[in-house]
C-alpha positions in Angstrom: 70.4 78.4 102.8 73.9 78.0 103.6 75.6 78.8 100.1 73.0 81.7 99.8 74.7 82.9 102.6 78.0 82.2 101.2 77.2 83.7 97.6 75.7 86.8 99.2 79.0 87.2 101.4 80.7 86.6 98.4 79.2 88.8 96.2 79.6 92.1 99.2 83.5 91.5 99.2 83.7 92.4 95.5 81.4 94.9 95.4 83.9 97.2 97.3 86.7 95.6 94.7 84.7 96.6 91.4 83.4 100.1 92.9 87.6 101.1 93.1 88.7 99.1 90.0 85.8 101.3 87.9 87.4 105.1 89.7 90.5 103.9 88.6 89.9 103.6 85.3 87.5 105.8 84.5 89.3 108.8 84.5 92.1 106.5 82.8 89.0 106.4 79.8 88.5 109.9 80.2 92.1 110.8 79.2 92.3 108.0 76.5 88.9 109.6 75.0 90.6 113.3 74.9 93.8 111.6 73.2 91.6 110.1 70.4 89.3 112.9 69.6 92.1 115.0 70.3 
């Protein structure tokens, strides 16, 4: 039950960590798609 727990808690501290890392890049993608078609 314990390393549930821990997994779970785990788990909601990269959530938060993921969500930013993805709105940084994806107008990053955005841009780099425009370049290519272009």
């Amino acid at each position: 039950m314990a390393s549930a727990r821990k997994k779970s808690g785990c788990m909601s501290l990269h959530e938060p960590l993921i969500d930013a890392f993805k709105r940084l890049h994806e107008p990053l993608i955005d841009a780099f798609w425009k370049i290519v078609q272009g």
